[in-house]
TORKOL-4160 file (C-alpha; in steps of 0.2 Angstrom, whole numbers, padded with zeros to 4 digits, m for minus):
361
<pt num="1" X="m0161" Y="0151" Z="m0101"/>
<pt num="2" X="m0160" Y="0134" Z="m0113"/>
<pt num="3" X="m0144" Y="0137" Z="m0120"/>
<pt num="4" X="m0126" Y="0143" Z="m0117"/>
<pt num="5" X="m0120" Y="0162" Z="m0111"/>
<pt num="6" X="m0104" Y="0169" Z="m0112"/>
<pt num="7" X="m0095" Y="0187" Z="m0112"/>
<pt num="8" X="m0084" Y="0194" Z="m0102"/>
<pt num="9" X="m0079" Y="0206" Z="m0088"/>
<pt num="10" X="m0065" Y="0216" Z="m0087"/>
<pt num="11" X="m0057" Y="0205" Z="m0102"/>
<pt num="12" X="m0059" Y="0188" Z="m0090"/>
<pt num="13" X="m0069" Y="0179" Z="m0101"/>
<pt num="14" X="m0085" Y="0168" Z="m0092"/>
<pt num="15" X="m0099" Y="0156" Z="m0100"/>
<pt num="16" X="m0114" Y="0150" Z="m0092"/>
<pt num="17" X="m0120" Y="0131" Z="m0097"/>
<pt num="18" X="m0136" Y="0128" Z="m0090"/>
<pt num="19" X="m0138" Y="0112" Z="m0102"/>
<pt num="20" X="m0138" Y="0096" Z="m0095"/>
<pt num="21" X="m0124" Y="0088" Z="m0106"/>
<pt num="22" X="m0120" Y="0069" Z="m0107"/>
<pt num="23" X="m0132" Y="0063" Z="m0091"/>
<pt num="24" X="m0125" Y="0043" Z="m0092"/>
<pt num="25" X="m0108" Y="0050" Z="m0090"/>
<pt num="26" X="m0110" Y="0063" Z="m0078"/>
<pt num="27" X="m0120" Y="0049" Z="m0063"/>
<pt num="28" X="m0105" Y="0039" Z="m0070"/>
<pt num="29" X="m0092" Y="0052" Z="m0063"/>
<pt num="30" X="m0105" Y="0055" Z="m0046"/>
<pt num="31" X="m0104" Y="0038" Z="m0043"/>
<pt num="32" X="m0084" Y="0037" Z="m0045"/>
<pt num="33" X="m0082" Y="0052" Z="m0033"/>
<pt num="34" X="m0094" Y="0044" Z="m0020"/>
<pt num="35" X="m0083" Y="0029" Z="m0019"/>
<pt num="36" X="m0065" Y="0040" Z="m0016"/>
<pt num="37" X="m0060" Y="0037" Z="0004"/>
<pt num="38" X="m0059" Y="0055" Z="0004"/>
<pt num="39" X="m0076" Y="0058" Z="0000"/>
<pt num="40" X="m0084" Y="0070" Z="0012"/>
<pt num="41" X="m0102" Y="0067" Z="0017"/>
<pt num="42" X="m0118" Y="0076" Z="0024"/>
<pt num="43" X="m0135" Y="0077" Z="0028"/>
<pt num="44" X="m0151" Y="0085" Z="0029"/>
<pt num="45" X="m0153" Y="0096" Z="0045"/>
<pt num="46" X="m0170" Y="0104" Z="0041"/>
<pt num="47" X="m0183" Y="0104" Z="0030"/>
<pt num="48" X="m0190" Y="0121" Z="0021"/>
<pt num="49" X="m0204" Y="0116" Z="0011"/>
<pt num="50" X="m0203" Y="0117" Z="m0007"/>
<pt num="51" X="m0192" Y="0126" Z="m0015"/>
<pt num="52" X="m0198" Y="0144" Z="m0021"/>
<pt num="53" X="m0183" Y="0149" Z="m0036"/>
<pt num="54" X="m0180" Y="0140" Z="m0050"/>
<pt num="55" X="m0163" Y="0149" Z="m0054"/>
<pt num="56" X="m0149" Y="0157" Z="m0041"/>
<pt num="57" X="m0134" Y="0163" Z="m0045"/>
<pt num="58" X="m0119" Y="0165" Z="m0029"/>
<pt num="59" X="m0112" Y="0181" Z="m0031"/>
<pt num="60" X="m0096" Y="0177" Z="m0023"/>
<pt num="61" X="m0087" Y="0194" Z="m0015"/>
<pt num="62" X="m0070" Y="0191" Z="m0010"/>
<pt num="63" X="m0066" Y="0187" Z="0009"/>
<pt num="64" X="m0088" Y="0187" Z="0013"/>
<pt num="65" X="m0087" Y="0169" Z="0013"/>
<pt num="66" X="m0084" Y="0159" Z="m0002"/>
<pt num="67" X="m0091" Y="0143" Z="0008"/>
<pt num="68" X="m0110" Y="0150" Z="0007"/>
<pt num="69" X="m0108" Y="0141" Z="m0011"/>
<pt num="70" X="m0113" Y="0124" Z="m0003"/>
<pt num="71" X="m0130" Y="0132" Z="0000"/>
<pt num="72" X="m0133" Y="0137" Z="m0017"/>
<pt num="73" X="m0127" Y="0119" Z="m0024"/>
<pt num="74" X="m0138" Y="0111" Z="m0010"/>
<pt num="75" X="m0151" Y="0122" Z="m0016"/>
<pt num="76" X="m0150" Y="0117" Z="m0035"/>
<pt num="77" X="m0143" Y="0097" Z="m0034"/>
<pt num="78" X="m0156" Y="0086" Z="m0031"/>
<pt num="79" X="m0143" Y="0070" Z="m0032"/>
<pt num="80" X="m0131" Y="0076" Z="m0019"/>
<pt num="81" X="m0139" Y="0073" Z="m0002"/>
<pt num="82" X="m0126" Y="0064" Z="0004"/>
<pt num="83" X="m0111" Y="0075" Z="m0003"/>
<pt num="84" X="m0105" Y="0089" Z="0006"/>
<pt num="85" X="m0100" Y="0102" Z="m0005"/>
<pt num="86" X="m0080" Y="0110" Z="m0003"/>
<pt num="87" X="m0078" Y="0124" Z="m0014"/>
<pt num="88" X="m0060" Y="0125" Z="m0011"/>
<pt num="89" X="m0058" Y="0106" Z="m0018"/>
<pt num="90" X="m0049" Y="0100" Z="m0036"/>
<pt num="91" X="m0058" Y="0103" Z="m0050"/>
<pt num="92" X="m0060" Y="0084" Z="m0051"/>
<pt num="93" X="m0070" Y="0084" Z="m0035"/>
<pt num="94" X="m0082" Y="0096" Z="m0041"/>
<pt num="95" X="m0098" Y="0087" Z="m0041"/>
<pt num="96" X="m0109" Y="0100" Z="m0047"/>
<pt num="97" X="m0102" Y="0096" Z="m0062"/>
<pt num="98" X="m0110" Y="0079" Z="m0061"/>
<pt num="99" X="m0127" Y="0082" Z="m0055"/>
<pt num="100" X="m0138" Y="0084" Z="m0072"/>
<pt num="101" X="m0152" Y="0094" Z="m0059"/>
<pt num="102" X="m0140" Y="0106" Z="m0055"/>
<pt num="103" X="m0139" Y="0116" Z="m0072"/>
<pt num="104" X="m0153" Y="0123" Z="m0077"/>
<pt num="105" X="m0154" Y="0133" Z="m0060"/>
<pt num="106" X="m0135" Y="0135" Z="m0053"/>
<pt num="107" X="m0131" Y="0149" Z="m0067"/>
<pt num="108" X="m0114" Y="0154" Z="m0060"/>
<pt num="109" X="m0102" Y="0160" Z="m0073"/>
<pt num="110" X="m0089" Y="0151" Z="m0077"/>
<pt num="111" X="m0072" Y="0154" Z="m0079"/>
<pt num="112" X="m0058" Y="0148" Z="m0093"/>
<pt num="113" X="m0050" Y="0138" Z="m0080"/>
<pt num="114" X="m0065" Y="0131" Z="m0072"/>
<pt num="115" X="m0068" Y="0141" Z="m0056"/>
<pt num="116" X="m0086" Y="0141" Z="m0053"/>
<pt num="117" X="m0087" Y="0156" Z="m0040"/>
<pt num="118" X="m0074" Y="0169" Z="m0046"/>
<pt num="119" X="m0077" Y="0188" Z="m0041"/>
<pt num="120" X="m0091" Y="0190" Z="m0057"/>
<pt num="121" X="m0100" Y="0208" Z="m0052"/>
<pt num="122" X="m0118" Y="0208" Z="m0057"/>
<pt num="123" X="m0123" Y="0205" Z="m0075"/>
<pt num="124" X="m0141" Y="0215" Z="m0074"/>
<pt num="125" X="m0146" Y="0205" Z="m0092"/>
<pt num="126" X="m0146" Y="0188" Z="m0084"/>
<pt num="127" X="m0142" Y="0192" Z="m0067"/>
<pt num="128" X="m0160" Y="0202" Z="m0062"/>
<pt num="129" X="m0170" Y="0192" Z="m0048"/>
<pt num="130" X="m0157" Y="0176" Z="m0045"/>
<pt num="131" X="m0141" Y="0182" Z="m0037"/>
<pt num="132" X="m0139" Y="0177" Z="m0018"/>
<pt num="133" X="m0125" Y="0186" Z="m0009"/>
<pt num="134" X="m0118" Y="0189" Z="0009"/>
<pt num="135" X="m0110" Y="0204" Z="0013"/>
<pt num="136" X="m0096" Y="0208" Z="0027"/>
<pt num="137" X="m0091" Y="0220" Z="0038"/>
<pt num="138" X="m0078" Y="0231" Z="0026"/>
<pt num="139" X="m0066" Y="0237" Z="0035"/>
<pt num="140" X="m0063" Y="0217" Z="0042"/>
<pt num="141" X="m0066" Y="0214" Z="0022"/>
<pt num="142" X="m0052" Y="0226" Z="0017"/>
<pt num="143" X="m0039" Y="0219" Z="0028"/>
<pt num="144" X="m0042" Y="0199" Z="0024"/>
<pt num="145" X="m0043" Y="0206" Z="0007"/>
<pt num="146" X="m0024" Y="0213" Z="0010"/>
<pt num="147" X="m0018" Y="0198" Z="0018"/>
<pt num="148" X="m0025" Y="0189" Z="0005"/>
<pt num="149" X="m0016" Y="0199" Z="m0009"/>
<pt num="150" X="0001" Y="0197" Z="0001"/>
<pt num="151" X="0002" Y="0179" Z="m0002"/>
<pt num="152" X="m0007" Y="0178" Z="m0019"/>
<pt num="153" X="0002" Y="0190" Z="m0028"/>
<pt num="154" X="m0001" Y="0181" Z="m0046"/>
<pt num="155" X="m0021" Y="0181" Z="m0042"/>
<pt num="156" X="m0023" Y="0202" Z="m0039"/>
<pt num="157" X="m0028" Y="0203" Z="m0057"/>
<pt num="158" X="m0044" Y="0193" Z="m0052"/>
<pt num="159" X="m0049" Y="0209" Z="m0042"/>
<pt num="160" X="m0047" Y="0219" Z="m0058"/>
<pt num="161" X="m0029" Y="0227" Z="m0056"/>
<pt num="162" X="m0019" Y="0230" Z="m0069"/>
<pt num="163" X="m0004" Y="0219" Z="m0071"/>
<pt num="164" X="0007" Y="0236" Z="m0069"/>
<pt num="165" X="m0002" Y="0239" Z="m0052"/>
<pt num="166" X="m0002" Y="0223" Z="m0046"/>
<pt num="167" X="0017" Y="0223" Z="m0048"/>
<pt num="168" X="0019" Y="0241" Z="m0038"/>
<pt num="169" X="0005" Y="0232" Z="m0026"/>
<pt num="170" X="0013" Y="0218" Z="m0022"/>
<pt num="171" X="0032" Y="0230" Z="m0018"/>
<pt num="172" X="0022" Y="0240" Z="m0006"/>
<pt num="173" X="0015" Y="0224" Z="0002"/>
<pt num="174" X="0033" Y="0214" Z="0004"/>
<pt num="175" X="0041" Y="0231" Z="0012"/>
<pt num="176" X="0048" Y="0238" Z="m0008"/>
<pt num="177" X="0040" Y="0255" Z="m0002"/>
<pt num="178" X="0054" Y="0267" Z="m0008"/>
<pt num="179" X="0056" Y="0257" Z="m0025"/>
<pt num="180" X="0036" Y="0258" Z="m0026"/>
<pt num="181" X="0037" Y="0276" Z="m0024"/>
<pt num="182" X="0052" Y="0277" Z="m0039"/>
<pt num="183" X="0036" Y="0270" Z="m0051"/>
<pt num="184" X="0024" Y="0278" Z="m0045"/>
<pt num="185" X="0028" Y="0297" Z="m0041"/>
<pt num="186" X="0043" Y="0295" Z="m0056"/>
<pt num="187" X="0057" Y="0298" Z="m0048"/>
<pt num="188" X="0075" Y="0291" Z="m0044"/>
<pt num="189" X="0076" Y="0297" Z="m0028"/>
<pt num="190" X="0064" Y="0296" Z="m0015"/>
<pt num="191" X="0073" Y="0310" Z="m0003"/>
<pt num="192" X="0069" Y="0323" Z="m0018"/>
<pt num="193" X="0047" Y="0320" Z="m0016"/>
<pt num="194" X="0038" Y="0333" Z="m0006"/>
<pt num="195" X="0017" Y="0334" Z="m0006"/>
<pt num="196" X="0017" Y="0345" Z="m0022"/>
<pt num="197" X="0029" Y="0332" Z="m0034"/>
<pt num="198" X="0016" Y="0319" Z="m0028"/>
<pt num="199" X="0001" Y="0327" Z="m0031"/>
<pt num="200" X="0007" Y="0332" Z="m0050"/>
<pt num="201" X="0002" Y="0318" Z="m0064"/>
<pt num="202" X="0011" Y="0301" Z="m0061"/>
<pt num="203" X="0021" Y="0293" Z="m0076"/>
<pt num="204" X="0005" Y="0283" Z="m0078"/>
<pt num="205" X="m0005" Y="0299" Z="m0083"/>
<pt num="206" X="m0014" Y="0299" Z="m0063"/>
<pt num="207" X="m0017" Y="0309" Z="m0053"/>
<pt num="208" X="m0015" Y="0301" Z="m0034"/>
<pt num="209" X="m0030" Y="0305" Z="m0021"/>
<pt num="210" X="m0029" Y="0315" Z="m0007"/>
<pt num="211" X="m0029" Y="0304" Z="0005"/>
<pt num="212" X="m0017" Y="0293" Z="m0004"/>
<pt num="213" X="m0002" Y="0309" Z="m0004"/>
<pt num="214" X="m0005" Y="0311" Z="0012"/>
<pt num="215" X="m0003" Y="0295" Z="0020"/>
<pt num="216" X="0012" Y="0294" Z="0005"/>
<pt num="217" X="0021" Y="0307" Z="0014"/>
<pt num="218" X="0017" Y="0303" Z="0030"/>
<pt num="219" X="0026" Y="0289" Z="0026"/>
<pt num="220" X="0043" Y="0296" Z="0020"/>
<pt num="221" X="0052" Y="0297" Z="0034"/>
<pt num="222" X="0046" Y="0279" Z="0040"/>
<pt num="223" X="0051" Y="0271" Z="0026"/>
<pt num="224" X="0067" Y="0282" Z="0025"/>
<pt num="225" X="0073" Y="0274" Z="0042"/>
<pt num="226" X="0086" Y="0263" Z="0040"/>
<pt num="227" X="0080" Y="0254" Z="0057"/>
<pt num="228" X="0061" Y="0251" Z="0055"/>
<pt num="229" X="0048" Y="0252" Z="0068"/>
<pt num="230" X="0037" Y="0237" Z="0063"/>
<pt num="231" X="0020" Y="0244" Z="0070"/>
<pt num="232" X="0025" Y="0261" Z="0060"/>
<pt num="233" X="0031" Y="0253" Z="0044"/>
<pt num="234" X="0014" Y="0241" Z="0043"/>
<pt num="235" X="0003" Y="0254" Z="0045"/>
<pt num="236" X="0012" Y="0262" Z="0031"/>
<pt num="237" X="0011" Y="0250" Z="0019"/>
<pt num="238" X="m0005" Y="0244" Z="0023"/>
<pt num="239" X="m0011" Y="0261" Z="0022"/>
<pt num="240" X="m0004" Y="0265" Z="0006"/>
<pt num="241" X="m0014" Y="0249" Z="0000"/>
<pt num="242" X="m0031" Y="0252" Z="0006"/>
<pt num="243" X="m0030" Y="0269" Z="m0002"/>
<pt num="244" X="m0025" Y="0264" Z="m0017"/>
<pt num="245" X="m0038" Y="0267" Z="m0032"/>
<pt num="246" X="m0047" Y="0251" Z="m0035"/>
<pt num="247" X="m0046" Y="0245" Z="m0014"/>
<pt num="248" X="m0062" Y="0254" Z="m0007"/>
<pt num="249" X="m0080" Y="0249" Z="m0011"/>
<pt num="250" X="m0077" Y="0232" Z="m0016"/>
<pt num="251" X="m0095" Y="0228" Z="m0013"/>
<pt num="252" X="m0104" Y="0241" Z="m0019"/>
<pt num="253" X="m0093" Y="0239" Z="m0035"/>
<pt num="254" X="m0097" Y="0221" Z="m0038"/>
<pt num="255" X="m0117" Y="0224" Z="m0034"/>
<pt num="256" X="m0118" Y="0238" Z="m0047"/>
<pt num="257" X="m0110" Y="0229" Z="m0061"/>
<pt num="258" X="m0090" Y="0234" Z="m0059"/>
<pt num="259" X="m0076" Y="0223" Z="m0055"/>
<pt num="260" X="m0069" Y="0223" Z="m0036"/>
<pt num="261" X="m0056" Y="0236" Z="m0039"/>
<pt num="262" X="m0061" Y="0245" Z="m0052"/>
<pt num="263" X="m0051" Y="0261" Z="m0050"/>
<pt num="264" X="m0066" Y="0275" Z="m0053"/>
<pt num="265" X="m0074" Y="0284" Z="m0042"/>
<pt num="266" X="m0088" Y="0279" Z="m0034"/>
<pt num="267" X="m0102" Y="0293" Z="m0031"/>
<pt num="268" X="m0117" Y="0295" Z="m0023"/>
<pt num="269" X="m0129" Y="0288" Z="m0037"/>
<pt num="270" X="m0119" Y="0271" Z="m0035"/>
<pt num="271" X="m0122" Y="0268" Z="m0016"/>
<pt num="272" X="m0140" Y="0273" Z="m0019"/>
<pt num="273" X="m0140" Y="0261" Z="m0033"/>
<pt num="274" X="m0131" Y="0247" Z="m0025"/>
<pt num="275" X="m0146" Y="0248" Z="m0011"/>
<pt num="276" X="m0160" Y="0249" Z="m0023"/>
<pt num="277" X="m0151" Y="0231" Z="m0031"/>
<pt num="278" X="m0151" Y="0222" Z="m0013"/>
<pt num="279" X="m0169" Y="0226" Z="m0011"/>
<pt num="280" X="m0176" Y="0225" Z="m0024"/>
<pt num="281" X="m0164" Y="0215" Z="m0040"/>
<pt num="282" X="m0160" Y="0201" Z="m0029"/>
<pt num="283" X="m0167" Y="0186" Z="m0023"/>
<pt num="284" X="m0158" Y="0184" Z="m0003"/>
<pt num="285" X="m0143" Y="0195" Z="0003"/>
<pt num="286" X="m0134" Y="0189" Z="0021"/>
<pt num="287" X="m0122" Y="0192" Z="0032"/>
<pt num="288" X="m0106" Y="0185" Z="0033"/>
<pt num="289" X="m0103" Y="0189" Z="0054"/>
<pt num="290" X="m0121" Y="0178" Z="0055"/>
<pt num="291" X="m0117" Y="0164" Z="0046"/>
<pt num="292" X="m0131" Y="0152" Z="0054"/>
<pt num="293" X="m0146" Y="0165" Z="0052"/>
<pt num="294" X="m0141" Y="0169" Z="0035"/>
<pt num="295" X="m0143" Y="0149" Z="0030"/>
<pt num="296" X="m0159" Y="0151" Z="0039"/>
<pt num="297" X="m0165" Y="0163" Z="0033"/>
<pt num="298" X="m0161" Y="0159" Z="0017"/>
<pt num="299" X="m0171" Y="0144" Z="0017"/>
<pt num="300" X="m0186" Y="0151" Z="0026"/>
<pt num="301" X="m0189" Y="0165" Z="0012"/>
<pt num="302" X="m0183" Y="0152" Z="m0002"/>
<pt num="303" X="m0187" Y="0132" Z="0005"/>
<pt num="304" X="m0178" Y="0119" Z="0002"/>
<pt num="305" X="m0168" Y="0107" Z="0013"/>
<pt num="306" X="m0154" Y="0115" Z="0026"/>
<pt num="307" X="m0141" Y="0103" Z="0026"/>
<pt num="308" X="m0126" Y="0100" Z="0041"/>
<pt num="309" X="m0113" Y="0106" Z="0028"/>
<pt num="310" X="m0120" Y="0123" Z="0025"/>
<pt num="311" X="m0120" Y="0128" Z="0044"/>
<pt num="312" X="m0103" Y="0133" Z="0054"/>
<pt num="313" X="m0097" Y="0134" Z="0072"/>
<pt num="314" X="m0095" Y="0152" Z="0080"/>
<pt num="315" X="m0084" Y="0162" Z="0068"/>
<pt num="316" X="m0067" Y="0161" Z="0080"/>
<pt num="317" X="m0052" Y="0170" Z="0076"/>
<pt num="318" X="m0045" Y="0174" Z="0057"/>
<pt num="319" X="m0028" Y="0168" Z="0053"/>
<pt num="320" X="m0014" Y="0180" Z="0063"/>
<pt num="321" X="m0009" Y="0187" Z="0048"/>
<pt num="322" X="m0026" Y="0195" Z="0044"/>
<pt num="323" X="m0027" Y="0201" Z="0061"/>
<pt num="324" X="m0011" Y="0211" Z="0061"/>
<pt num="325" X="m0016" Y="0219" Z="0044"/>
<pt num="326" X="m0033" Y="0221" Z="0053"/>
<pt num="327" X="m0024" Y="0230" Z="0067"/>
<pt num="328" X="m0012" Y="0240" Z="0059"/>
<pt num="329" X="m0027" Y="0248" Z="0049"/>
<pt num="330" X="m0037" Y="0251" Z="0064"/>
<pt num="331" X="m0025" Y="0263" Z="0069"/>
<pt num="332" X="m0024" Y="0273" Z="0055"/>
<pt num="333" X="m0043" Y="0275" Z="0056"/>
<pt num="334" X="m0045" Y="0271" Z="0039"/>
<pt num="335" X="m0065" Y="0268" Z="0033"/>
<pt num="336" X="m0072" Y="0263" Z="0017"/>
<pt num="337" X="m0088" Y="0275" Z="0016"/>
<pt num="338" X="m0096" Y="0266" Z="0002"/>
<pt num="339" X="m0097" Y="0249" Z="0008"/>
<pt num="340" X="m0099" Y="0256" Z="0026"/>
<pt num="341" X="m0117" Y="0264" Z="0022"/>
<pt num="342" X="m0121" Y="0249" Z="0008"/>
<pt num="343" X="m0116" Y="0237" Z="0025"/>
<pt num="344" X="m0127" Y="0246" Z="0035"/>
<pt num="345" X="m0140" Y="0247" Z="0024"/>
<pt num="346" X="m0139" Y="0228" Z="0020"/>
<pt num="347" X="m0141" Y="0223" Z="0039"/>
<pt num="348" X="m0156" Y="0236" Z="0042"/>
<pt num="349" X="m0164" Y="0223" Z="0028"/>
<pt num="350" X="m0159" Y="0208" Z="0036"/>
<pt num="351" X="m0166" Y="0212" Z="0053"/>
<pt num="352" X="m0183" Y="0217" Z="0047"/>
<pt num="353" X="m0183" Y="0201" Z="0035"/>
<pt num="354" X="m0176" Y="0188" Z="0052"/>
<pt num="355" X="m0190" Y="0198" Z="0060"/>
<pt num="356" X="m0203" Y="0196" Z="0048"/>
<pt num="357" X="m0199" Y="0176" Z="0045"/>
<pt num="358" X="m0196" Y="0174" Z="0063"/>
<pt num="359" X="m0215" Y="0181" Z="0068"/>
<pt num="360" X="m0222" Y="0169" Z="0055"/>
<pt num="361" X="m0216" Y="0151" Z="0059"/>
């Protein structure tokens, strides 16, 4: 690529600017960020050899570790040694952005508002040989993911929701059950529903899963209660979430082109093709629960220097919140299928590619 990309997902529109702009004024704005006291630093940890791919693109799937980013910018920047890289940091701090050596191989799309590693699904015409990734376990995934959507209400539409059901979403999540129900299943009174009226078209011209009536009426005389059972009443609600059209199969959805909660079906053909894409479309897929052997691995398949920044302690424990949305969907017994088998798939490929790498140093 020698000139700018742009298009669109889901109507979020993206470009891709591999050109290397004003360079003067760019060092300029390095230098300036090196000097702020808040300036965080690194350096190299390892050496790799030289580097084997000239472009990479971070495919960034919510709550798999956004952090990983730093190993793609390490990758590209030649003048950022020093820097460690925060992808959670102002736009002003963003010193990809003043690293000339960075654009012509960091092509991550980017966003109207500036956000470098949005949730952009695979784009097979630019996209083919250069997307690096890490995968998690789903089920852990799903829950952060719900945790995540609890306290950021006004960004669901970056998954790919609808603003009408990120509004009925975020009810369900804050304990508006019975009013949710009102919108979804069109009625005034909740005590009126049985499985039949929910299983009928929806105002919205839907028709509701299976699963999702069932765990809908399961839920009735819960929500009903006027004194609530917490344990009950969360596994309810976080229940109803997860079954909602557009929650399962994040991952695969992302690898095969869709946005994160597209609400159609997933089949068959999709997992099969989301697998084909890991081995064979792109350039290094990890795993988020090995965080250190993915960064390794990554740079004995690709070279390049390891830097402190990339690596982390032992994973500990998630926020508290997560765990209790964790929990409370463990006890439903919910599962994703699609990103189960993809997951399972994906760490069969990384332990014959750690065992391959590790048998030839």
């Amino acid at each position: 690529m020698n000139k700018p990309f742009s298009g669109s997902v889901n109507g979020r529109q993206f470009f891709i600017f591999n050109n290397t702009g004003h360079v003067e004024s760019m060092i300029q704005s390095l230098r300036k960020y090196r000097s702020l006291p808040t300036a965080a630093h690194t350096s190299v940890f390892k050496e790799f050899g030289a580097k084997k791919a000239t472009e990479l693109r971070f495919l960034h799937i919510p709550k798999a570790g956004k952090a990983f980013a730093a190993t793609s910018v390490h990758y590209c920047c030649e003048l950022l040694d020093d820097v460690a890289i925060g992808v959670n940091m102002p736009a002003s701090h963003h010193v990809w952005k003043f690293d000339p050596s960075c654009r012509p191989c960091l092509m991550q799309p980017v966003t109207a508002n500036g956000d470098y590693f949005a949730y952009f699904p695979y784009i097979p015409s630019i996209d083919k040989g250069h997307i690096v990734t890490l995968l998690r376990e789903p089920l852990e995934r799903l829950a952060f993911q719900i945790d995540d959507m609890r306290h950021l209400r006004s960004m669901m539409t970056t998954y790919g929701f609808t603003n009408e059901d990120a509004q009925v979403l975020g009810m369900i999540l804050s304990g508006k059950i019975v009013e949710a129900y009102k919108i979804l299943f069109g009625v005034e009174d909740v005590a009126t529903l049985d499985v039949m009226k929910m299983t009928v078209a929806a105002p919205q011209g839907r028709r509701w899963s299976p699963a999702f009536v069932s765990a809908a009426a399961s839920c009735l005389p819960i929500i009903s209660q006027k004194t609530r059972i917490l344990h009950a009443f969360d596994q309810c609600r976080f229940q109803l979430v997860a079954l909602f059209p557009g929650l399962f199969g994040c991952q695969t959805k992302l690898i095969i082109g869709r946005t994160c909660a597209d609400p159609r079906p997933l089949t068959r053909g999709d997992v099969d093709l989301a697998k084909q894409r890991l081995q064979h479309e792109f350039l290094f897929t990890g795993l988020y629960e090995r965080w250190n052997e993915s960064v390794t691995l990554f740079h004995r398949k690709l070279g390049g220097r390891l830097f402190v920044d990339e690596l982390r302690s032992p994973l500990g424990p998630e926020k508290l919140e997560e765990r209790r949305v964790l929990r409370a969907l463990q006890a439903t017994n919910i599962t994703d299928p699609f990103d189960a088998e993809l997951y399972t798939y994906a760490t069969q490929l990384f332990e014959e590619q750690w065992r391959t790498s590790s048998a030839s140093l």
